[in-house]
ZAMARGU-4260 file (C-alpha; in steps of 0.2 Angstrom, whole numbers, plus 5000, padded with zeros to 4 digits):
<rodrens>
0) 5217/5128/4773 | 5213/5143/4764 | 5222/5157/4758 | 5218/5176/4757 | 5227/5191/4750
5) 5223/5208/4757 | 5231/5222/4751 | 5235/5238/4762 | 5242/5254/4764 | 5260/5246/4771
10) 5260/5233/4760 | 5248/5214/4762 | 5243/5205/4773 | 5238/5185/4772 | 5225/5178/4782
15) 5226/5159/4784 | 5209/5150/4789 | 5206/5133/4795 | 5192/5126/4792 | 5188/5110/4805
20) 5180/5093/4795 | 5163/5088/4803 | 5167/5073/4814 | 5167/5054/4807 | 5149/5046/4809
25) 5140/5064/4817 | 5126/5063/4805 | 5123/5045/4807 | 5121/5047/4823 | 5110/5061/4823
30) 5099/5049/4811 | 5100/5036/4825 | 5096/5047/4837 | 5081/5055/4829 | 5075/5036/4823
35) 5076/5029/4843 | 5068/5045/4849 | 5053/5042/4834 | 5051/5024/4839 | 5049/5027/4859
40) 5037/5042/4854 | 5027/5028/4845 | 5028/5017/4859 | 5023/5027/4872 | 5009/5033/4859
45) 5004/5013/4859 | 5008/5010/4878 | 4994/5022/4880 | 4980/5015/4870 | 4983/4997/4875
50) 4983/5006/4893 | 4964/5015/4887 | 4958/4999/4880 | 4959/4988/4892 | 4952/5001/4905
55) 4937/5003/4895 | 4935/4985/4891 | 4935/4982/4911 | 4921/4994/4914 | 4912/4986/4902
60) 4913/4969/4905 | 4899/4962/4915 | 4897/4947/4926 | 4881/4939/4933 | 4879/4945/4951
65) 4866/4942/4965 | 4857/4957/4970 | 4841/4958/4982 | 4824/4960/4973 | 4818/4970/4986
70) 4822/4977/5004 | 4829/4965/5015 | 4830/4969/5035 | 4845/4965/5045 | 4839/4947/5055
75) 4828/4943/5039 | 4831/4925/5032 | 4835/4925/5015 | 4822/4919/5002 | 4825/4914/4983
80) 4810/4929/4981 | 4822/4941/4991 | 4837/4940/4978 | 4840/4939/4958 | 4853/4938/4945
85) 4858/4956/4936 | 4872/4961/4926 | 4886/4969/4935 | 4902/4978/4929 | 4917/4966/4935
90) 4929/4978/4940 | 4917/4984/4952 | 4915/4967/4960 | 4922/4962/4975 | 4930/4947/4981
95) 4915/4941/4991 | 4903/4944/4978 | 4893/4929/4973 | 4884/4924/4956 | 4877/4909/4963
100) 4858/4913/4974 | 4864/4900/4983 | 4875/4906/4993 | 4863/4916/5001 | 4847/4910/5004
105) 4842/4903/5018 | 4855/4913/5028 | 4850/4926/5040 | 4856/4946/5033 | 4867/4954/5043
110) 4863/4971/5039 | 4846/4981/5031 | 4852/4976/5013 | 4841/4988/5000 | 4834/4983/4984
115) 4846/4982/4970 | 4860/4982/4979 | 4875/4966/4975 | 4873/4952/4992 | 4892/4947/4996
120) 4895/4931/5008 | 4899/4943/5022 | 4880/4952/5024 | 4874/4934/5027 | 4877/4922/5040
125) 4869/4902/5040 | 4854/4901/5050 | 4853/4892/5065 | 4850/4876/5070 | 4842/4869/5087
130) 4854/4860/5095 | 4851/4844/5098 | 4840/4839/5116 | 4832/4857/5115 | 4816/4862/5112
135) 4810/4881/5103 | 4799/4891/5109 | 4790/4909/5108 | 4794/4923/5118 | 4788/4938/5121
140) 4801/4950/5126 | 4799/4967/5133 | 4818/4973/5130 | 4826/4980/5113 | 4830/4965/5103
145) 4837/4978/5086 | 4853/4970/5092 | 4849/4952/5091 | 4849/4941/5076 | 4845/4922/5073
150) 4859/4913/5077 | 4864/4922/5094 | 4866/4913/5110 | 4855/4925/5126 | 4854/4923/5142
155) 4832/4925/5145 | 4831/4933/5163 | 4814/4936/5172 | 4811/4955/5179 | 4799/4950/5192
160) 4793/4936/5203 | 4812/4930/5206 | 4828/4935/5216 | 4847/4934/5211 | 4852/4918/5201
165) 4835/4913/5202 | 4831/4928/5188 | 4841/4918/5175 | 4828/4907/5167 | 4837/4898/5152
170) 4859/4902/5152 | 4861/4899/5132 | 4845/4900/5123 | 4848/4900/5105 | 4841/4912/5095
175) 4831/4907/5079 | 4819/4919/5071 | 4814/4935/5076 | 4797/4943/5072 | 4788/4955/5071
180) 4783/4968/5085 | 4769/4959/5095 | 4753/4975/5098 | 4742/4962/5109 | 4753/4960/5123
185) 4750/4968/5140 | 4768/4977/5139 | 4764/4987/5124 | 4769/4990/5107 | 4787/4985/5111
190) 4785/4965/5113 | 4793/4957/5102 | 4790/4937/5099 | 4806/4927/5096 | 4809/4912/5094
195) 4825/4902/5107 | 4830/4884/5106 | 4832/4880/5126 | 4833/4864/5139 | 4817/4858/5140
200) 4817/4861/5159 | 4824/4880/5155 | 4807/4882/5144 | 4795/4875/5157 | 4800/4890/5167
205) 4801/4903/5154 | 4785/4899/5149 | 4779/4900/5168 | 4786/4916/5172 | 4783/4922/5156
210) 4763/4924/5164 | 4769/4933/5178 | 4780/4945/5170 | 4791/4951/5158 | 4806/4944/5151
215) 4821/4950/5144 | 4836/4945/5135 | 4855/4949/5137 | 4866/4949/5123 | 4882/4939/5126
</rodrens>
């Protein structure tokens, strides 16, 4: 308490003030305060370079991948010249990836697969085997077959010299290489030759009609 004496016209006046004591522990825990917010601030700080790091180190870090050599067209098998080993950031790889050649060649590409590009499981499939009791043989083809790929199953039906069922010349010819466009035959540029693993008795008549007319293949 304090005391003050004030002197006036009609005598004094005292004033009486009260000063109020600063709390038990304040500053303490403005000391603790400021010490926790300094240590989160230095957290966060380090939080967030641990958080950098790790993302740079990611792009960074590389992993052998395959990748082709050159172009590859969708039905093409796969060749050990077709693909190579490169260097490729890991977080960019996907789960199919592969780093071992082979794993894809000797497959069939499912897709046109440029060169340089990473070869996944998925953008190759096995190539086929002819079943057993079959024989494979070469056809020229008059319709599309962009939508065919080694390892199909077709049915071959003859446009000419037949009627009805007796159009259907082999019911689950197998696919198992597709070439090039054929210029020679009689049907134009757009023969192409295949090559179908059929019944022997389904080749004989293929290959008899196949004088007469042209054949086509239906995609299941």
């Amino acid at each position: 308490m304090r005391l003050r004496k004030t002197s006036g016209h009609h005598g004094c006046m005292v004033t009486f003030s009260f000063i109020k004591p600063p709390a038990r522990g304040s500053l303490r825990r403005r000391r603790m305060a400021d010490a926790l917010r300094r240590l989160t601030a230095a957290l966060c700080v380090g939080l967030a370079v641990l958080f950098g790091l790790e993302a740079v180190l990611a792009v960074v870090e590389t992993e052998p991948m395959v990748v082709a050599a050159r172009s590859i067209r969708r039905g093409d098998i796969i060749l050990a010249a077709d693909v190579q080993l490169a260097d490729m950031p890991v977080s960019a790889a996907g789960p199919s990836w592969t780093g071992n050649i082979e794993d894809v060649v000797g497959k069939v590409a499912q897709i046109d697969i440029e060169a340089a590009d990473p070869i996944s499981t998925h953008m190759a499939r096995d190539a086929p085997v002819a079943p057993t009791g079959t024989t494979v043989i070469e056809v020229r083809l008059a319709s599309s077959v962009d939508d065919v790929l080694a390892g199909d199953q077709v049915r071959l039906v003859s446009a000419v010299g037949c009627e009805g069922a007796d159009c259907t010349l082999a019911e689950n010819a197998t696919v198992m290489n597709v070439d090039k466009p054929d210029t020679t035959g009689a049907l134009g540029s757009n023969d192409r030759l295949v090559s179908f693993a059929m019944p022997p008795e389904a080749a004989a008549k293929v290959m008899e009609l196949q004088q007469a007319g042209a054949i086509m293949a239906v995609v299941r």
